[in-house]
PyMOL Python script that loads the backbone (N, CA, C, O; Angstrom):
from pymol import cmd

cmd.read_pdbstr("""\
ATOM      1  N   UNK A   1     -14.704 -38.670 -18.290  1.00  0.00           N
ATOM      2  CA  UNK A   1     -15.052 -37.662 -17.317  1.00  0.00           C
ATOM      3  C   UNK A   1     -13.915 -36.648 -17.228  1.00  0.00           C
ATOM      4  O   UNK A   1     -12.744 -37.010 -17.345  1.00  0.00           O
ATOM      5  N   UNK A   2     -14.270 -35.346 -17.015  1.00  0.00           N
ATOM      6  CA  UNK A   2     -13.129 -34.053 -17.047  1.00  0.00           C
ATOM      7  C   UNK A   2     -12.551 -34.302 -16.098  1.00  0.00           C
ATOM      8  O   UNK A   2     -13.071 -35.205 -15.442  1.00  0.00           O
ATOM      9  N   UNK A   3     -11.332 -33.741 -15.554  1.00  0.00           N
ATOM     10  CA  UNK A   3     -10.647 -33.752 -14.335  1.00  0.00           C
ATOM     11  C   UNK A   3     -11.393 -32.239 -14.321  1.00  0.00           C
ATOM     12  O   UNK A   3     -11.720 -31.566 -15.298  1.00  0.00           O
ATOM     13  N   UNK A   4     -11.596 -31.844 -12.502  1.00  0.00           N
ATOM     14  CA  UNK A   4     -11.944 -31.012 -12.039  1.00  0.00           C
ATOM     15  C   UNK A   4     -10.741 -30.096 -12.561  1.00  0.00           C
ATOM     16  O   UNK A   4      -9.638 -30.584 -12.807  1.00  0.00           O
ATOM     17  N   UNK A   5     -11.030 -28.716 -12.716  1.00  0.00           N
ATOM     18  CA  UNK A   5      -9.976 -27.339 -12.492  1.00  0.00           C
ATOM     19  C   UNK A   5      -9.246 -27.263 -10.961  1.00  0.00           C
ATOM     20  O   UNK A   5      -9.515 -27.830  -9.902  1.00  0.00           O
ATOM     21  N   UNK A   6      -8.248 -26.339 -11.330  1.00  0.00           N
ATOM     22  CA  UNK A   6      -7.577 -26.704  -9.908  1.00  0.00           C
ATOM     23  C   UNK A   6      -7.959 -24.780  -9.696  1.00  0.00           C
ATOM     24  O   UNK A   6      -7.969 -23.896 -10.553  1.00  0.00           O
ATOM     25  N   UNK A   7      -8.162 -24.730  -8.575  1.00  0.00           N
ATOM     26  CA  UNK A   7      -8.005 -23.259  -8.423  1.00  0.00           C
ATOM     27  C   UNK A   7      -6.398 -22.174  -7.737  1.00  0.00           C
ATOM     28  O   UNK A   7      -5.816 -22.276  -6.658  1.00  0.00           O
ATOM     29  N   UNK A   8      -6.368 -22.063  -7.874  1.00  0.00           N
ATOM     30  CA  UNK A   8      -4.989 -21.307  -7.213  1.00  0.00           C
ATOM     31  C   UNK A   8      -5.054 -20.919  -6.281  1.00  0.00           C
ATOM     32  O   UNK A   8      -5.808 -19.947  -6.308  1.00  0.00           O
ATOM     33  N   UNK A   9      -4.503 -21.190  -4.904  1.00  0.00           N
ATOM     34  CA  UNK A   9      -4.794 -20.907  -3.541  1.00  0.00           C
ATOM     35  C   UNK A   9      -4.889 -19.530  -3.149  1.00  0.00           C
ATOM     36  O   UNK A   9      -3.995 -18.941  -3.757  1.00  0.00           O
ATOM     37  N   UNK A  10      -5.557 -18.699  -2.406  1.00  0.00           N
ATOM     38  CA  UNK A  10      -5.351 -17.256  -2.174  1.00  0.00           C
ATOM     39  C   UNK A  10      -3.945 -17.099  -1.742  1.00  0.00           C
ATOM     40  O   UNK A  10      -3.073 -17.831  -1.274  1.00  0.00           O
ATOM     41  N   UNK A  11      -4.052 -15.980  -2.049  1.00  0.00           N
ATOM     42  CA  UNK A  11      -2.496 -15.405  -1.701  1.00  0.00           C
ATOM     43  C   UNK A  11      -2.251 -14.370  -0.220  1.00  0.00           C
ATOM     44  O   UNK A  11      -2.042 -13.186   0.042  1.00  0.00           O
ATOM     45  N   UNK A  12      -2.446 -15.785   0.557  1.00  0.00           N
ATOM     46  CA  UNK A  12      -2.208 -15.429   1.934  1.00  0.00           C
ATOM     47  C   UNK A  12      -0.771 -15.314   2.235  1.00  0.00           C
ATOM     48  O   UNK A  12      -0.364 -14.453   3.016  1.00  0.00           O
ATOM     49  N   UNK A  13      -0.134 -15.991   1.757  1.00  0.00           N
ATOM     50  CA  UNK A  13       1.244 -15.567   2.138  1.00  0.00           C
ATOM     51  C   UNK A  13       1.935 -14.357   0.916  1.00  0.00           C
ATOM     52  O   UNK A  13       3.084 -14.639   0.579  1.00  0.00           O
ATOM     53  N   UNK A  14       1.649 -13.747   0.602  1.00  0.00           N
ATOM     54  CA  UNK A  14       2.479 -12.683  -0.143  1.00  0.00           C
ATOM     55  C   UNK A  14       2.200 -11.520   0.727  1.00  0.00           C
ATOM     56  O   UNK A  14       1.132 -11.063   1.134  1.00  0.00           O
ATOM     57  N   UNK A  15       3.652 -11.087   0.944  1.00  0.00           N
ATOM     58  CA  UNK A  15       3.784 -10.235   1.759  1.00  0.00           C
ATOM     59  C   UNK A  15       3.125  -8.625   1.706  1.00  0.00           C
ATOM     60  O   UNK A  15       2.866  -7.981   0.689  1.00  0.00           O
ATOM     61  N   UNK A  16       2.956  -8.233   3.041  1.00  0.00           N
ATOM     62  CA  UNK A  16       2.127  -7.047   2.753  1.00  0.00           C
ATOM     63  C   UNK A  16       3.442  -6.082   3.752  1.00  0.00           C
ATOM     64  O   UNK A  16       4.306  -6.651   4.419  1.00  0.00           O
ATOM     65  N   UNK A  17       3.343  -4.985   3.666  1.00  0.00           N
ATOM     66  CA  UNK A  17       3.659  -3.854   3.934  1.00  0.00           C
ATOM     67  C   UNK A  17       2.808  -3.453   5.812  1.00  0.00           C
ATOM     68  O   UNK A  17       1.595  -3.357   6.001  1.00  0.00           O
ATOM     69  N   UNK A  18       3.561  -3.347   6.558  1.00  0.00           N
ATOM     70  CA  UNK A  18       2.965  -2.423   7.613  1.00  0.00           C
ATOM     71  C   UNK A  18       3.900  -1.701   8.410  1.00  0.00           C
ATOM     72  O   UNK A  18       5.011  -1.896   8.903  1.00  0.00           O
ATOM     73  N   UNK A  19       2.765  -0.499   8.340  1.00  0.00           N
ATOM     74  CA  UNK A  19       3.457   0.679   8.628  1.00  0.00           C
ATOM     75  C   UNK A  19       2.647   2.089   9.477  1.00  0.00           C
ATOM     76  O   UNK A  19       1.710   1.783  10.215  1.00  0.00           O
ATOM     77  N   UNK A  20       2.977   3.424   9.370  1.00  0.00           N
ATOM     78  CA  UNK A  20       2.573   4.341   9.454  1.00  0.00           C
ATOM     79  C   UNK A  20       1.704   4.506   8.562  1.00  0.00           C
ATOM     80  O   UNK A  20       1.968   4.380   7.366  1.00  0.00           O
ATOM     81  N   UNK A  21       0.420   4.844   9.061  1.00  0.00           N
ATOM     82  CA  UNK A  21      -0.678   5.861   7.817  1.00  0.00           C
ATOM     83  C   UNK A  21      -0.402   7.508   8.093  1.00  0.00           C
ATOM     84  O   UNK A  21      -0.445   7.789   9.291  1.00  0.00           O
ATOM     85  N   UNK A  22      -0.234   8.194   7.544  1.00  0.00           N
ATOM     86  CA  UNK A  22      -0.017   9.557   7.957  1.00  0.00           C
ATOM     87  C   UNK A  22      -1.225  10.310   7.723  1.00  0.00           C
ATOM     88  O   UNK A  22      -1.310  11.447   8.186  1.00  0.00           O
ATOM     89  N   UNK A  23      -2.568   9.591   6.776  1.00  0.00           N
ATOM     90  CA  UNK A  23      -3.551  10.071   6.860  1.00  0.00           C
ATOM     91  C   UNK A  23      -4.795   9.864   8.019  1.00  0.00           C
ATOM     92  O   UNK A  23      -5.551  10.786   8.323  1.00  0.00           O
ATOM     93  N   UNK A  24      -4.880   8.405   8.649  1.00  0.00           N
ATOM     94  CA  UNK A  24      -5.238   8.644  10.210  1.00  0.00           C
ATOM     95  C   UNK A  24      -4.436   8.614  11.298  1.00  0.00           C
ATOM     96  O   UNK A  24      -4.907   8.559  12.435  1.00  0.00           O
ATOM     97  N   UNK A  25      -3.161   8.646  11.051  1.00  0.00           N
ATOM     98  CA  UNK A  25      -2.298   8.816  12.393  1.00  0.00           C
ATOM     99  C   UNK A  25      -1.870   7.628  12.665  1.00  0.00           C
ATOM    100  O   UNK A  25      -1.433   7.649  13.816  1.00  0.00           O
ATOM    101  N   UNK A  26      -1.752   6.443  12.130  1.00  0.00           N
ATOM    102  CA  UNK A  26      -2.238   5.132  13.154  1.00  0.00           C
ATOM    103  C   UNK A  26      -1.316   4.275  12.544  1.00  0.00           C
ATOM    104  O   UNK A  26      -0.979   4.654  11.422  1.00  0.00           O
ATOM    105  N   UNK A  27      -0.731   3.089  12.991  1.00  0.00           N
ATOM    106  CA  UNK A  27      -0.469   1.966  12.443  1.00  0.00           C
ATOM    107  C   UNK A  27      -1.324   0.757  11.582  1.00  0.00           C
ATOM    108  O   UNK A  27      -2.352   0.217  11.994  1.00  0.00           O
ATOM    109  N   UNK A  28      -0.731   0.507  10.455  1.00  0.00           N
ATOM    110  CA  UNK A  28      -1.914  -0.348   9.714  1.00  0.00           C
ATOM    111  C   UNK A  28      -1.215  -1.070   8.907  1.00  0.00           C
ATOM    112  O   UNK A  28      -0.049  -0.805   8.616  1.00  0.00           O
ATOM    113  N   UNK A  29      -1.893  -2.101   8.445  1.00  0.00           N
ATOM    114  CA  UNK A  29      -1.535  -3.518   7.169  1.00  0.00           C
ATOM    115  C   UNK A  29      -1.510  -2.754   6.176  1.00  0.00           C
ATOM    116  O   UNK A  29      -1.742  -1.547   6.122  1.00  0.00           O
ATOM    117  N   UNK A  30      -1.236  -3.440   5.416  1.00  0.00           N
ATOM    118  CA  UNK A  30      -1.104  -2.855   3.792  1.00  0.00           C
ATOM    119  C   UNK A  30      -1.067  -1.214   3.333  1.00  0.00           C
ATOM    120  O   UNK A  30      -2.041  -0.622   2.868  1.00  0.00           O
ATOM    121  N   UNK A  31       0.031  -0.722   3.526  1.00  0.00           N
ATOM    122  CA  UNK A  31       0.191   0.500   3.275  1.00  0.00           C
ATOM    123  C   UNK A  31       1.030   0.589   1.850  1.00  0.00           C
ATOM    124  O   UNK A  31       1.803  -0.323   1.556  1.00  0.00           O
ATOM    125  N   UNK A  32       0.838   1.758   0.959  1.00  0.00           N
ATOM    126  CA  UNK A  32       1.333   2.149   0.482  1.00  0.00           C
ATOM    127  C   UNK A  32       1.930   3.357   0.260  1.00  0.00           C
ATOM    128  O   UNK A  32       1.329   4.321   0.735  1.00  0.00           O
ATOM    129  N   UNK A  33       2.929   3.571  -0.322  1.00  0.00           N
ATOM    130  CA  UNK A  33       3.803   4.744  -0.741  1.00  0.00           C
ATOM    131  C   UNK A  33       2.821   5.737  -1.523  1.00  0.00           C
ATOM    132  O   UNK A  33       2.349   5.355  -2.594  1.00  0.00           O
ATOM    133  N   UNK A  34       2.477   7.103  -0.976  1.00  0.00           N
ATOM    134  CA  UNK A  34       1.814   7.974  -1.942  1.00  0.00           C
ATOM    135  C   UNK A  34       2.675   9.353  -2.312  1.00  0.00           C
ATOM    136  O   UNK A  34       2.488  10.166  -3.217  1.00  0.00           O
ATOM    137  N   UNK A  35       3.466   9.315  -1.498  1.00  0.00           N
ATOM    138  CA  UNK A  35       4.411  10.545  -2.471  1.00  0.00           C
ATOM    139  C   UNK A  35       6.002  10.786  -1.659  1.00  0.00           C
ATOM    140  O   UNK A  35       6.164  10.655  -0.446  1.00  0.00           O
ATOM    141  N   UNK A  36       6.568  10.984  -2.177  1.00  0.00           N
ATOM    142  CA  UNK A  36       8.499  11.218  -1.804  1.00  0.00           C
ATOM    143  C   UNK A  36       8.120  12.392  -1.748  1.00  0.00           C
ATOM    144  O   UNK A  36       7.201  12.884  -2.403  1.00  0.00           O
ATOM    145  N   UNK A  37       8.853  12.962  -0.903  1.00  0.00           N
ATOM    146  CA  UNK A  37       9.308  14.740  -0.528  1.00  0.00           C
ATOM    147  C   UNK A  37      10.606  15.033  -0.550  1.00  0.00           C
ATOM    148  O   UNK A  37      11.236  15.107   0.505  1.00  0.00           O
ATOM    149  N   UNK A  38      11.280  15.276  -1.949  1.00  0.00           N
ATOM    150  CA  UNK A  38      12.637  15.722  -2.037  1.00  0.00           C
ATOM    151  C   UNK A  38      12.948  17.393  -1.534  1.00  0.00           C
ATOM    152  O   UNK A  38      12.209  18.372  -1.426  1.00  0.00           O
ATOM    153  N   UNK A  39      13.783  17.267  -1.398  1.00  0.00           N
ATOM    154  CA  UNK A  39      14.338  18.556  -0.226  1.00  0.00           C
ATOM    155  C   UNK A  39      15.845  18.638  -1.278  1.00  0.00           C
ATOM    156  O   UNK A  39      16.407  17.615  -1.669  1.00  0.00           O
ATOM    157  N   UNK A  40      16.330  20.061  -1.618  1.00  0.00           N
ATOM    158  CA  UNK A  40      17.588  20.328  -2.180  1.00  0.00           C
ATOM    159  C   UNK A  40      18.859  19.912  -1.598  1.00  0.00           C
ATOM    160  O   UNK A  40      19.798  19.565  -2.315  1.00  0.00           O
ATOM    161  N   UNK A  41      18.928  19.935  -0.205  1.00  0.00           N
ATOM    162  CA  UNK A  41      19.932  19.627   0.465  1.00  0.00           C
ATOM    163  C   UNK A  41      19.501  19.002   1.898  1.00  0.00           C
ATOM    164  O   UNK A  41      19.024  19.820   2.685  1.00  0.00           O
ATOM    165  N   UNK A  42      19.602  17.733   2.317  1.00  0.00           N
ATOM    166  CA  UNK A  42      19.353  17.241   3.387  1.00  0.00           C
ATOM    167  C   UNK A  42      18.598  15.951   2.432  1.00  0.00           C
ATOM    168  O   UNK A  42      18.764  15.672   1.245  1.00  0.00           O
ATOM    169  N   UNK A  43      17.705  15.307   3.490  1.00  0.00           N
ATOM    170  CA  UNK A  43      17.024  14.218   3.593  1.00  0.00           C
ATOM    171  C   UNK A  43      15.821  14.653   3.267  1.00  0.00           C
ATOM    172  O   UNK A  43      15.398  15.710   3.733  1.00  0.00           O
ATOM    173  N   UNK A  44      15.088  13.881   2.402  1.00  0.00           N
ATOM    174  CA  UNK A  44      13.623  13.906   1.880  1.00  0.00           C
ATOM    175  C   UNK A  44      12.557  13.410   3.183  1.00  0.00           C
ATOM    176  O   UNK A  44      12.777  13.350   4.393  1.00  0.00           O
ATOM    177  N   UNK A  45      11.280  13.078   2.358  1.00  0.00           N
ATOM    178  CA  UNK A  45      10.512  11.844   3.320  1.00  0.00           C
ATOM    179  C   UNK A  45       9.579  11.513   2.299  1.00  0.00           C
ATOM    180  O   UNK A  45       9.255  12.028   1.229  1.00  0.00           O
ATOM    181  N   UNK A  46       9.119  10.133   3.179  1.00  0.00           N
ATOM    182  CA  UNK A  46       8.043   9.830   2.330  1.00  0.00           C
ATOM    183  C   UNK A  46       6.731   9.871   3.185  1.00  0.00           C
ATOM    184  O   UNK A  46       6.806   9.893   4.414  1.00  0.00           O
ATOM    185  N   UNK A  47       5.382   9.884   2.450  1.00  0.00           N
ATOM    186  CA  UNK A  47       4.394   9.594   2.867  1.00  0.00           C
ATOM    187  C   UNK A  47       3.832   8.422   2.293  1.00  0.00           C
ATOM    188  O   UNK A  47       3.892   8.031   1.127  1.00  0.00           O
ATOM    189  N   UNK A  48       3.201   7.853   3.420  1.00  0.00           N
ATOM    190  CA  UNK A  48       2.425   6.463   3.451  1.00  0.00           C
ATOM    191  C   UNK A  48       0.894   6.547   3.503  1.00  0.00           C
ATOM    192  O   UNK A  48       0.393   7.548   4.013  1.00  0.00           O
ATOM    193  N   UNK A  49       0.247   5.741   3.099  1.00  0.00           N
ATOM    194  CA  UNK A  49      -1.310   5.450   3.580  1.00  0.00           C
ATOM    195  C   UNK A  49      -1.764   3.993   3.370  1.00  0.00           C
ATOM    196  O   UNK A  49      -1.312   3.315   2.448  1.00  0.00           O
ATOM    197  N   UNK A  50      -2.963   3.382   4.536  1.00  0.00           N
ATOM    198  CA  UNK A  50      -3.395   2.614   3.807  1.00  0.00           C
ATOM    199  C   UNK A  50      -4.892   2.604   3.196  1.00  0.00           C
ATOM    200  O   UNK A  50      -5.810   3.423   3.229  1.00  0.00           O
ATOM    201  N   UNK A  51      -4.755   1.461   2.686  1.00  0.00           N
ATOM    202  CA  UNK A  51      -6.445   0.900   1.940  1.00  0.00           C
ATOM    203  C   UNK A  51      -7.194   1.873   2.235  1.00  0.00           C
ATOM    204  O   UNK A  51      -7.623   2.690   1.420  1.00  0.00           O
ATOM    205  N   UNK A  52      -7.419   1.863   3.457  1.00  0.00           N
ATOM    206  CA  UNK A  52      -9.200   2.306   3.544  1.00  0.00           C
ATOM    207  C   UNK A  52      -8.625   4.165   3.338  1.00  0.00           C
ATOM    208  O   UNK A  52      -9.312   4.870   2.598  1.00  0.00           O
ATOM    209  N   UNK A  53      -7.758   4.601   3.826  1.00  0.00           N
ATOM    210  CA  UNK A  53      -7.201   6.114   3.466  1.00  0.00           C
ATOM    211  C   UNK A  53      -7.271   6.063   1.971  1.00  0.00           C
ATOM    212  O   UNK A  53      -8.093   6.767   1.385  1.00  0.00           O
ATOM    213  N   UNK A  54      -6.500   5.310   1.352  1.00  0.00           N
ATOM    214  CA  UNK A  54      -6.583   5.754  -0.165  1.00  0.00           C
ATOM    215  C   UNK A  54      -7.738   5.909  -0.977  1.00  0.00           C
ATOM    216  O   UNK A  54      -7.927   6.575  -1.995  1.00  0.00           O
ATOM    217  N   UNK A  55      -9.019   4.591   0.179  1.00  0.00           N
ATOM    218  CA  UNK A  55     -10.728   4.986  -1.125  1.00  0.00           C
ATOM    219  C   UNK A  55     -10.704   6.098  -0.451  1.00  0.00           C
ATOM    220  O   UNK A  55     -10.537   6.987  -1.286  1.00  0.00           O
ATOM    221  N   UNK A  56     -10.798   6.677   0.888  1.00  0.00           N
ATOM    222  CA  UNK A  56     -11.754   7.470   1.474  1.00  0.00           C
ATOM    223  C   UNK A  56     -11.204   8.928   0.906  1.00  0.00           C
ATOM    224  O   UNK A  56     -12.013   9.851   1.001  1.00  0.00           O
ATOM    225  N   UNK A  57     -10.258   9.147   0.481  1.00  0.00           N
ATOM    226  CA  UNK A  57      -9.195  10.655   0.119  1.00  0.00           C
ATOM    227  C   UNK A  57      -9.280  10.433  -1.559  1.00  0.00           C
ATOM    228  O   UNK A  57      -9.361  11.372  -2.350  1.00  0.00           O
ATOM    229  N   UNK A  58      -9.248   9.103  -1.918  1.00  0.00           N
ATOM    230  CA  UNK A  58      -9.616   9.437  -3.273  1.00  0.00           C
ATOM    231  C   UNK A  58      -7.476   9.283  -3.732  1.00  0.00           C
ATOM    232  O   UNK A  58      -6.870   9.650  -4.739  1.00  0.00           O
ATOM    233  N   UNK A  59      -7.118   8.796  -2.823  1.00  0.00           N
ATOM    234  CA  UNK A  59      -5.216   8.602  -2.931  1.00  0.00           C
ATOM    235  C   UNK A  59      -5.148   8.429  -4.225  1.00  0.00           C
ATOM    236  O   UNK A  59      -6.180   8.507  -4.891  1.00  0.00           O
ATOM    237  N   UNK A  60      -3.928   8.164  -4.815  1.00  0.00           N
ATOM    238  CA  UNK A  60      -3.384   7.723  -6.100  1.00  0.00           C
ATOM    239  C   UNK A  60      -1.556   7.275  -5.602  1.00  0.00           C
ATOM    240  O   UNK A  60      -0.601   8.047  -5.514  1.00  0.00           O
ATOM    241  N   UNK A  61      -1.593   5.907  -5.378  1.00  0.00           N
ATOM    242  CA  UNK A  61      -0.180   5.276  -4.845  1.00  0.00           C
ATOM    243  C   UNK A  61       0.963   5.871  -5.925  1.00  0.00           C
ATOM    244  O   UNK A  61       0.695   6.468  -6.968  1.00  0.00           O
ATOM    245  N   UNK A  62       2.110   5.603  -5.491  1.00  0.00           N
ATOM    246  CA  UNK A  62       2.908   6.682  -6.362  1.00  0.00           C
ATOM    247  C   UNK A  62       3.090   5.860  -7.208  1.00  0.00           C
ATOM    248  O   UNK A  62       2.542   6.160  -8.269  1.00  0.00           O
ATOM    249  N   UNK A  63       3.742   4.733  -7.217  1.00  0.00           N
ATOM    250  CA  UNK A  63       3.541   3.259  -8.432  1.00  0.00           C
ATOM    251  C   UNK A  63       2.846   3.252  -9.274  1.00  0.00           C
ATOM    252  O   UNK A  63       3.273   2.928 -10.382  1.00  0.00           O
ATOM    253  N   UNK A  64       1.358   3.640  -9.077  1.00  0.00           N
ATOM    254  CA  UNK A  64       0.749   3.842  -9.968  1.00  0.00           C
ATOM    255  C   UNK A  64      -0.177   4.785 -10.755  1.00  0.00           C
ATOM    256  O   UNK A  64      -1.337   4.831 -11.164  1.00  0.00           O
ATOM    257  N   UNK A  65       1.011   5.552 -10.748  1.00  0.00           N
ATOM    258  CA  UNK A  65       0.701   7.280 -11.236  1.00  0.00           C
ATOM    259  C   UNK A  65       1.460   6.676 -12.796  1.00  0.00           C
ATOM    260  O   UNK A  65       1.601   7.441 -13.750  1.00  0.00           O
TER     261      UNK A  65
END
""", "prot")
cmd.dss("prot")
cmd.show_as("cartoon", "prot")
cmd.util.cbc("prot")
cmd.orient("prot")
């Protein structure tokens, strides 16, 4: 008789990101980085979004540009 397969537990514990969405205003889980704003002299910024911002705008995370 086979031994059953083992499945790999979800990956509830790998850490997620929360933060600012700057596309609804709001605090949210799983955000990502969608673009750095370098500035010549001074301090940059970044913008954030999450999940549901990135289907609904059509985003592209900067990672994976």
């Amino acid at each position: 008789m086979a031994e059953p397969t083992h499945t790999p537990p979800a990956q509830e514990d790998t850490p997620r990101a929360f933060g600012w969405c700057h596309w609804h205003q709001g605090h949210s889980d799983g955000i990502r980085l969608i673009d750095v704003v370098e500035q010549g002299s001074g301090s940059g910024g970044t913008v954030f979004a999450c999940a549901a911002c990135i289907a609904v705008n059509s985003l592209t995370p900067f990672a994976d540009r």
